[in-house]
VODODREN-822811 format. One record per residue (C-alpha): residue number from 1; residue in one letter; x, y, z. Coordinates in nm, 2 decimals, always signed. Example, Ala and Ser with C-alpha at 12.3 -4.5 7.8 and 13.67 -1.06 7.14 Angstrom:
2
> 1;A;+1.23;-0.45;+0.78 $
> 2;S;+1.37;-0.11;+0.71 $
***
This chain:
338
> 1;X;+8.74;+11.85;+8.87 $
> 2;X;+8.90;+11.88;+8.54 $
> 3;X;+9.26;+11.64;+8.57 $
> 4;X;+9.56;+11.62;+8.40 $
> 5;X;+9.70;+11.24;+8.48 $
> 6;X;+10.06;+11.27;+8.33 $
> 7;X;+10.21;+10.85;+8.33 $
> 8;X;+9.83;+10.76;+8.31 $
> 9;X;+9.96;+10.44;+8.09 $
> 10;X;+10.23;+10.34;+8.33 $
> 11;X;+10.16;+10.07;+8.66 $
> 12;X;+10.05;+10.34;+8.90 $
> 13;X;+9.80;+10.54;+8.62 $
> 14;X;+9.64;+10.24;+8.52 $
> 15;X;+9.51;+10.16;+8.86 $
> 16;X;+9.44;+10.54;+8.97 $
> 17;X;+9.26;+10.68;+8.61 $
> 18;X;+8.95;+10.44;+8.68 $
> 19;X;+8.95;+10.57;+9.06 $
> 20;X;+8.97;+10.93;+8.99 $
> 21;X;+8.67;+10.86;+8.72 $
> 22;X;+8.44;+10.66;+8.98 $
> 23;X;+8.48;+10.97;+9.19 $
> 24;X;+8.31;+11.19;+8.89 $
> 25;X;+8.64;+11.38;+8.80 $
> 26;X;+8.70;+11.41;+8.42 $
> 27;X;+9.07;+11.24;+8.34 $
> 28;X;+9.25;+11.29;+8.06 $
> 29;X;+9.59;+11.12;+8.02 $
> 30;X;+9.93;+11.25;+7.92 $
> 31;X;+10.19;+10.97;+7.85 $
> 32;X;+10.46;+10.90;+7.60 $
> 33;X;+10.33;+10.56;+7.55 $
> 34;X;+10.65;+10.36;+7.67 $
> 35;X;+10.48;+10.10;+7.85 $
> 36;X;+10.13;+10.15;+7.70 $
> 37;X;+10.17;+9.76;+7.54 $
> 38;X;+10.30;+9.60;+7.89 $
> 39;X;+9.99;+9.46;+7.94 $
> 40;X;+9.93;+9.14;+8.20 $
> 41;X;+9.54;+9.06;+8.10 $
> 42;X;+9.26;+9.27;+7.97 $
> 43;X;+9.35;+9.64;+7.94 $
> 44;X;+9.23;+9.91;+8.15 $
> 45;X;+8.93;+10.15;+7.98 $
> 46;X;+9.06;+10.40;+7.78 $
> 47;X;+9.07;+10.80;+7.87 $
> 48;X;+9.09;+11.09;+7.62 $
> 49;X;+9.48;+11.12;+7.63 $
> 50;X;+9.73;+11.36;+7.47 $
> 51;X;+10.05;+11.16;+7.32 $
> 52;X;+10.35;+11.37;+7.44 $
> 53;X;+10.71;+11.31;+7.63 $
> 54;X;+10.70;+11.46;+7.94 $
> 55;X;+11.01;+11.70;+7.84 $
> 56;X;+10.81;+11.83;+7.54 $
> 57;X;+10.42;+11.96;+7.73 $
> 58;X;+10.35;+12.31;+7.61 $
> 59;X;+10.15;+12.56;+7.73 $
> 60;X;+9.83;+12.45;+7.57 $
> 61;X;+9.81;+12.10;+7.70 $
> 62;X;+9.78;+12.25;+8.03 $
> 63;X;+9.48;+12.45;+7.98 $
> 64;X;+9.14;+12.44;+8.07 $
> 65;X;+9.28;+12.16;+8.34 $
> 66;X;+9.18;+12.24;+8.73 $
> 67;X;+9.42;+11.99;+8.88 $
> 68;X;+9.73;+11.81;+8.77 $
> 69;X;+9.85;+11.45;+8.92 $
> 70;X;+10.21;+11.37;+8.80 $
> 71;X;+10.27;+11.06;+8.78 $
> 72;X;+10.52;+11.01;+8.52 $
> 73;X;+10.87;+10.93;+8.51 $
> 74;X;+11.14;+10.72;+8.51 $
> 75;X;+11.07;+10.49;+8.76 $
> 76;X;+11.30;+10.29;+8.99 $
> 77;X;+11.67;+10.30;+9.09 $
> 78;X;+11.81;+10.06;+8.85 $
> 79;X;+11.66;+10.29;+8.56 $
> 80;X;+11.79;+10.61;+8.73 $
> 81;X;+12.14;+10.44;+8.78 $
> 82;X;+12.13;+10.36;+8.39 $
> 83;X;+12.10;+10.72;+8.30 $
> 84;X;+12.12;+10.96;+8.57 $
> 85;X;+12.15;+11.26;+8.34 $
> 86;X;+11.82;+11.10;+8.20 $
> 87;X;+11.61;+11.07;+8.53 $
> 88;X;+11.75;+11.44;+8.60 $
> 89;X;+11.63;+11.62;+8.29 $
> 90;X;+11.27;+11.40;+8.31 $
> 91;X;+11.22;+11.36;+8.67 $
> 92;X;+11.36;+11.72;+8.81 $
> 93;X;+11.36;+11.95;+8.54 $
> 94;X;+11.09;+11.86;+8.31 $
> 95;X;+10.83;+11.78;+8.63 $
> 96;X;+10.98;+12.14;+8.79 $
> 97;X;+10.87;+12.30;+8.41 $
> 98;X;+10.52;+12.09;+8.39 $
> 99;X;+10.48;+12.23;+8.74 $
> 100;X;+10.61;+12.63;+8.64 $
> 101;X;+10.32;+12.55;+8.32 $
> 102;X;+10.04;+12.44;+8.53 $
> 103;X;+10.05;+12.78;+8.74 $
> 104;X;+10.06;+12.98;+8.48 $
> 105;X;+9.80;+12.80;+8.28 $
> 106;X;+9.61;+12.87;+8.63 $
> 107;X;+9.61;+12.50;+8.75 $
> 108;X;+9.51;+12.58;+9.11 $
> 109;X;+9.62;+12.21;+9.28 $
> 110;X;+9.97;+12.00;+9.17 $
> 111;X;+9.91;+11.65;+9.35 $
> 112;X;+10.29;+11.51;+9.29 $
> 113;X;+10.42;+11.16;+9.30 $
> 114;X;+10.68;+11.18;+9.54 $
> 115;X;+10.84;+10.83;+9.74 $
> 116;X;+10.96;+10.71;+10.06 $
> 117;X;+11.27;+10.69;+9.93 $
> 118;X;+11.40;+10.99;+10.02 $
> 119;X;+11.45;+10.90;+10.37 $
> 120;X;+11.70;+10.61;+10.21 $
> 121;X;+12.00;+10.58;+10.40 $
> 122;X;+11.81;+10.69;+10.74 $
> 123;X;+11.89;+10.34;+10.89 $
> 124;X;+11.78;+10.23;+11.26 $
> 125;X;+11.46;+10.13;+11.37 $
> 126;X;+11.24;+10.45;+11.46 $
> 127;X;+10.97;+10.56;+11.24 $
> 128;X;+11.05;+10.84;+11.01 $
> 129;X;+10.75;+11.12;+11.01 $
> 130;X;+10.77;+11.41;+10.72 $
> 131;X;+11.02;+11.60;+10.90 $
> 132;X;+11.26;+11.37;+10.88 $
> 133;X;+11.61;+11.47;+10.73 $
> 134;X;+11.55;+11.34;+10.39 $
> 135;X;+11.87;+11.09;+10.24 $
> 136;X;+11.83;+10.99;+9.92 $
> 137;X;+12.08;+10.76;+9.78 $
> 138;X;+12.03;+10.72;+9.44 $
> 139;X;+11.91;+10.97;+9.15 $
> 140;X;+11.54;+10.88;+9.14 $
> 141;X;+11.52;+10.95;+9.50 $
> 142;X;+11.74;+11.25;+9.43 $
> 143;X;+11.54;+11.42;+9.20 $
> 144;X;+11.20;+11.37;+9.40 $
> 145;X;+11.35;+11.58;+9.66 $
> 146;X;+11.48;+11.84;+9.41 $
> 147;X;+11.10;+11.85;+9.28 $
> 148;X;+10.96;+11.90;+9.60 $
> 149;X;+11.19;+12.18;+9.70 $
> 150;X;+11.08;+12.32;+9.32 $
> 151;X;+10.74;+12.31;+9.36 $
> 152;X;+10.74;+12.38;+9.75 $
> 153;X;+10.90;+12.78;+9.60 $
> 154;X;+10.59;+12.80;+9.38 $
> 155;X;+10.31;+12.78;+9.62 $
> 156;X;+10.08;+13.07;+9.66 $
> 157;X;+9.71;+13.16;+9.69 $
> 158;X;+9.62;+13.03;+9.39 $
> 159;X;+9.86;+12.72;+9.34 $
> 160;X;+9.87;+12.42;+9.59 $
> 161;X;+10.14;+12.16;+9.55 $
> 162;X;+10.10;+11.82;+9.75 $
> 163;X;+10.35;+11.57;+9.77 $
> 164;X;+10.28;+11.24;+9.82 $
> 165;X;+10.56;+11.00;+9.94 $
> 166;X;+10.45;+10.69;+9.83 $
> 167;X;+10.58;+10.40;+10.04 $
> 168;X;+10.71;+10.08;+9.78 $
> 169;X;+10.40;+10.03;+9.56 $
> 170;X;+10.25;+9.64;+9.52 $
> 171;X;+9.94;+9.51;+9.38 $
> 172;X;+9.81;+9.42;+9.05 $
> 173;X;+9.78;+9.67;+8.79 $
> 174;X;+9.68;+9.61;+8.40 $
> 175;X;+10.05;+9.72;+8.31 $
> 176;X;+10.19;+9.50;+8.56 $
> 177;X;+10.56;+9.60;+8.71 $
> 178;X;+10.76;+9.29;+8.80 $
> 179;X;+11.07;+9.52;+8.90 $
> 180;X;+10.93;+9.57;+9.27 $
> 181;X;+10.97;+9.44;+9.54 $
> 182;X;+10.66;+9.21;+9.65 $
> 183;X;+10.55;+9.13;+9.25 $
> 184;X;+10.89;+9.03;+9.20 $
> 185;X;+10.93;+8.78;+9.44 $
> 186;X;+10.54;+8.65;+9.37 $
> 187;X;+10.63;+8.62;+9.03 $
> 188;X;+10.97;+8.41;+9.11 $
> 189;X;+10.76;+8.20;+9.33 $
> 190;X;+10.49;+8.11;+9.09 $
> 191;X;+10.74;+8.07;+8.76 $
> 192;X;+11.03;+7.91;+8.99 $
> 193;X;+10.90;+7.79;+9.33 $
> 194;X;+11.19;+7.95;+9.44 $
> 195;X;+11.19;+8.30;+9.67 $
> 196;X;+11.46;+8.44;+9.63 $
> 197;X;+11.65;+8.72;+9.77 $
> 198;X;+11.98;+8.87;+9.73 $
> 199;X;+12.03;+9.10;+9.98 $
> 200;X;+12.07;+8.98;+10.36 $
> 201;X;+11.73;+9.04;+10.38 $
> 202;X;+11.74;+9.31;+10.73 $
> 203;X;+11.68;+9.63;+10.49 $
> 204;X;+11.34;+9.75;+10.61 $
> 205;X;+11.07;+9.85;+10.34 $
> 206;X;+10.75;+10.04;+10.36 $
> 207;X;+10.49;+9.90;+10.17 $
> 208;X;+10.14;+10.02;+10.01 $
> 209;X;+9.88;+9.87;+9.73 $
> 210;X;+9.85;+10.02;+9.42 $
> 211;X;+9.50;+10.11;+9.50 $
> 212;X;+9.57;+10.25;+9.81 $
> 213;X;+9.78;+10.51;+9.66 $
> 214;X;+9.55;+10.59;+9.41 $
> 215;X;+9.28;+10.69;+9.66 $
> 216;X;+9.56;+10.89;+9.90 $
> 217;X;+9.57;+11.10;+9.57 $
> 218;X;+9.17;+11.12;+9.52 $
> 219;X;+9.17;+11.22;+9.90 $
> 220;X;+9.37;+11.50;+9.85 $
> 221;X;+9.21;+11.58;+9.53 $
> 222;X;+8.89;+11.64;+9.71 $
> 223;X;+9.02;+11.76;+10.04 $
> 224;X;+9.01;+12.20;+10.14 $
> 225;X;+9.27;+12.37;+10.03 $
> 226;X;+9.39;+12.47;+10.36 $
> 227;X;+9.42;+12.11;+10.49 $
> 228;X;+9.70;+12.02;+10.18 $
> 229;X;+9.84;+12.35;+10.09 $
> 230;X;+10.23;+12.26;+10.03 $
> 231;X;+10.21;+11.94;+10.26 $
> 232;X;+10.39;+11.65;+10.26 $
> 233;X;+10.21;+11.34;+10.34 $
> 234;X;+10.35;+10.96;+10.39 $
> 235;X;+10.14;+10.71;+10.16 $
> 236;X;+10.07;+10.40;+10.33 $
> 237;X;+10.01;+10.14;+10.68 $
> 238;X;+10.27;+10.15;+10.99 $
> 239;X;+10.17;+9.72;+10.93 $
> 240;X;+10.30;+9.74;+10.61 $
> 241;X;+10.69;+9.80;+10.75 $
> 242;X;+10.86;+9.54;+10.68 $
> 243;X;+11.21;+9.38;+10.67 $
> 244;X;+11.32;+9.23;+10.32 $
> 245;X;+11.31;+8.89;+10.47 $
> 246;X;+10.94;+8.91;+10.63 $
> 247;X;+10.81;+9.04;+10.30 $
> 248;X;+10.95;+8.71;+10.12 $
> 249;X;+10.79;+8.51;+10.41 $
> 250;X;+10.48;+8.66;+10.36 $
> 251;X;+10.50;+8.52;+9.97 $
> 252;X;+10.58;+8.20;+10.08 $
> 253;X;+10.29;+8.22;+10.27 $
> 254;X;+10.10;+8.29;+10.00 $
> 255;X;+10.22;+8.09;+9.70 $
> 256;X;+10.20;+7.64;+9.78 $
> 257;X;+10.49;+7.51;+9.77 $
> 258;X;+10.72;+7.77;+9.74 $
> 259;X;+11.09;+7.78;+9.94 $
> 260;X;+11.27;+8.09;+10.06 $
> 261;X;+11.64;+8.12;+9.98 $
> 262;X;+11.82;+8.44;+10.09 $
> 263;X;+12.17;+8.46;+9.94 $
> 264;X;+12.32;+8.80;+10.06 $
> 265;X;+12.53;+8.81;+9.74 $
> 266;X;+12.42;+9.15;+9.67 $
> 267;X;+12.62;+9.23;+9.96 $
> 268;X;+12.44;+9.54;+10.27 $
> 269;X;+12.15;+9.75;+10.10 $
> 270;X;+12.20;+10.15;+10.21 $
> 271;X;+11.81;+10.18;+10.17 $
> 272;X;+11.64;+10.13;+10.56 $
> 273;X;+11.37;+10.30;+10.67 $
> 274;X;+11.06;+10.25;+10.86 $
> 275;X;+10.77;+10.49;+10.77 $
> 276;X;+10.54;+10.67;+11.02 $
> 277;X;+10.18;+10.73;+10.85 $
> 278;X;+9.98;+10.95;+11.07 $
> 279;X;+9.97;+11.25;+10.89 $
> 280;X;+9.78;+11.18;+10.59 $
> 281;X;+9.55;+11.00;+10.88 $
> 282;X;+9.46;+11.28;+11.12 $
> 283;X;+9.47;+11.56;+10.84 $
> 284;X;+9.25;+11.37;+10.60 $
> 285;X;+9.11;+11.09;+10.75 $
> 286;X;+9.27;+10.83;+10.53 $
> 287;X;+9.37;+10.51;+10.61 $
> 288;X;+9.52;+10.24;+10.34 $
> 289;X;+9.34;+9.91;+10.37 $
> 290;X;+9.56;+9.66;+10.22 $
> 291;X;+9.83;+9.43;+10.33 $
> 292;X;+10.08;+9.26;+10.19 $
> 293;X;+9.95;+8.92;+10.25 $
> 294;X;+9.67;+9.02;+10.05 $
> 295;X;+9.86;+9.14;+9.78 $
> 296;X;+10.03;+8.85;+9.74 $
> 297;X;+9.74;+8.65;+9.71 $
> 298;X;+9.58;+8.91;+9.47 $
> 299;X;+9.94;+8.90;+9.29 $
> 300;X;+9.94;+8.45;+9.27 $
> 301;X;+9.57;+8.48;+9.13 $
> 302;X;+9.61;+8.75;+8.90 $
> 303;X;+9.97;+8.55;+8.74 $
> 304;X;+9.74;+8.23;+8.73 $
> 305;X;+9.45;+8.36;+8.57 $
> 306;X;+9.64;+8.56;+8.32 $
> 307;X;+9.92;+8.25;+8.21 $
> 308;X;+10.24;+8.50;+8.33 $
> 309;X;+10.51;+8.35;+8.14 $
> 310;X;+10.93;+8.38;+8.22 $
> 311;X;+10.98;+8.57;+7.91 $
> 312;X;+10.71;+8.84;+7.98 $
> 313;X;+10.84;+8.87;+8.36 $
> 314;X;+11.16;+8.93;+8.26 $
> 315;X;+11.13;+9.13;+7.95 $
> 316;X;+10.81;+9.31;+7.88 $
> 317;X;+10.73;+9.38;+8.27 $
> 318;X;+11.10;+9.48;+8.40 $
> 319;X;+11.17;+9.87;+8.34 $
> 320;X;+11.53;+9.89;+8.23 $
> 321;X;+11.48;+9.54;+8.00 $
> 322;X;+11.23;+9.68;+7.84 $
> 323;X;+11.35;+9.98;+7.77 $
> 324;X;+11.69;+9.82;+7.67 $
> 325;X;+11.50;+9.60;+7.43 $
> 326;X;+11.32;+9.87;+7.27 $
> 327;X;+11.61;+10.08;+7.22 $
> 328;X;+11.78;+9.79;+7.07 $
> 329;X;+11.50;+9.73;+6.81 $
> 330;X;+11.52;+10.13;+6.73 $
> 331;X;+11.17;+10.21;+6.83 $
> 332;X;+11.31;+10.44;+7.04 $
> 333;X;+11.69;+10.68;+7.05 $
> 334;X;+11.91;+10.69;+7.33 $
> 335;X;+11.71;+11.02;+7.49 $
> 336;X;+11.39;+10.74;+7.51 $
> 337;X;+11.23;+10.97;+7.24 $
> 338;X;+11.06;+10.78;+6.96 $
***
């Protein structure tokens, strides 16, 4: 296939453009270039591209394309508590509009990048399947259902929207993200020796590799039409629930030396949920492989080899820093336009 990979030079499309290529597809990028320079070792191979904010695609960079994997946005919770007007007009209405352009520019498959997080505030033990009620808590999570239910109204014979709800993505990527969850606390182990968590650490968390997530997308990329057709599907392993606490156990684990300390000063976390996978497993026949004790090894070695520094892990691979910084420096206005 011919694909469209908007955020291609974000965490996520770093790890998933040279994926999609191995598989034979031809990838071309869209991305603002935000994050194109928050680089954590060599960077990735580049990909034809077309330089454009998400809010300002046009007709014609939608042509000629077969399939379109949307990626980009702003995105964590922190970012979309910054500016929720912001993570509305990029993540609701301007993925609804790349979405409404795609069909007409006769796109036939819309693989979107939705998230686990809009079961939020479900709470309790038992495993949450796609029909769960869905209970966002914050605007990021917020405006992935609103996109869903956009996208969802546009299906037809000739256009197939996915959604992929992406458990909490770990792992190495070439444009490292220190601002979740598992490469944070690697990160604070390695620079501090110190694991540190704020919350009480009972919140559960789904969890799922970079890498895993990019082949969930190739899987439904390549699978029948009939078999993804306006489907949800949960991206990850039912292994890879975990409780704040056993994730930071796991990195003690997995980085010498290091000592856990869980404050609680950030008081109860609204966002508990454990994830049930086995959609995505008996509809496609895809199973994610790694766990987070792996990842945190993979994380240690990748910090090591590369010389991760304090000033880099707090301010070229945090979200909102980064983009505070560069607003600062007037690189770019207060709509994150150049």
């Amino acid at each position: 296939m011919r694909v469209l990979l908007t955020g291609h030079e974000g965490y996520l499309g770093s790890v998933m453009a040279p994926v999609l290529t191995a598989a034979g597809h031809e990838v071309v990028g869209l991305d603002s270039g935000l994050f194109a320079d928050c680089l954590l070792g060599p960077a990735p191979a580049e990909i034809p591209a077309i330089a454009v904010d998400l809010r300002d695609v046009a007709p014609e960079h939608l042509a000629g394309f077969d399939a379109v994997i949307h990626l980009a946005a702003l995105s964590n919770d922190p970012l979309g508590a910054l500016a929720p007007q912001l993570t509305y007009d990029i993540n609701h209405h301007a993925s609804s509009r790349l979405g409404r352009l795609a069909k007409e520019a006769g796109v036939s498959r819309f693989l979107y990048a939705s998230t686990c997080s809009v079961y939020g505030a479900s709470g309790g033990d038992e495993l949450l399947d796609e029909n769960a009620p869905l209970r966002p808590v914050t605007p990021y999570a917020e405006s992935k259902v609103r996109v869903e239910d956009d996208l969802l109204a546009m299906a037809d014979d000739d256009f197939t929207p996915v959604f992929l709800r992406n458990a909490t993505a770990f792992g190495f990527s070439p444009r490292l993200r220190a601002d979740i969850v598992l490469n944070n606390l690697v990160g604070h182990a390695f620079l501090t020796g110190e694991v540190r968590v704020l919350s009480d650490g009972t919140p559960w968390r789904p969890l799922v590799h970079a890498l895993d997530i990019a082949e969930a997308f190739a899987v439904c990329l390549a699978a029948p039409m009939e078999a993804v057709h306006g489907q949800a599907f949960n991206v990850g392993t039912e292994q890879n629930n975990l409780t704040v606490a056993e994730i930071a156990n796991e990195v003690v684990e997995a980085v010498p030396g290091s000592v856990l300390t869980i404050t609680g000063e950030a008081g109860a976390d609204p966002r508990s949920y454990r994830v049930d996978f086995s959609r995505i497993r008996a509809a496609l026949g895809y199973e994610a492989s790694w766990t987070v004790k792996a990842g945190a090894v993979e994380l240690l070695d990748a910090y090591r080899r590369y010389g991760l520094t304090q000033d880099a892990f707090v301010n070229r691979f945090t979200r909102l820093a980064r983009l505070s910084a560069r607003r600062a420096e007037g690189a770019i206005d207060d709509s994150l336009r150049p």
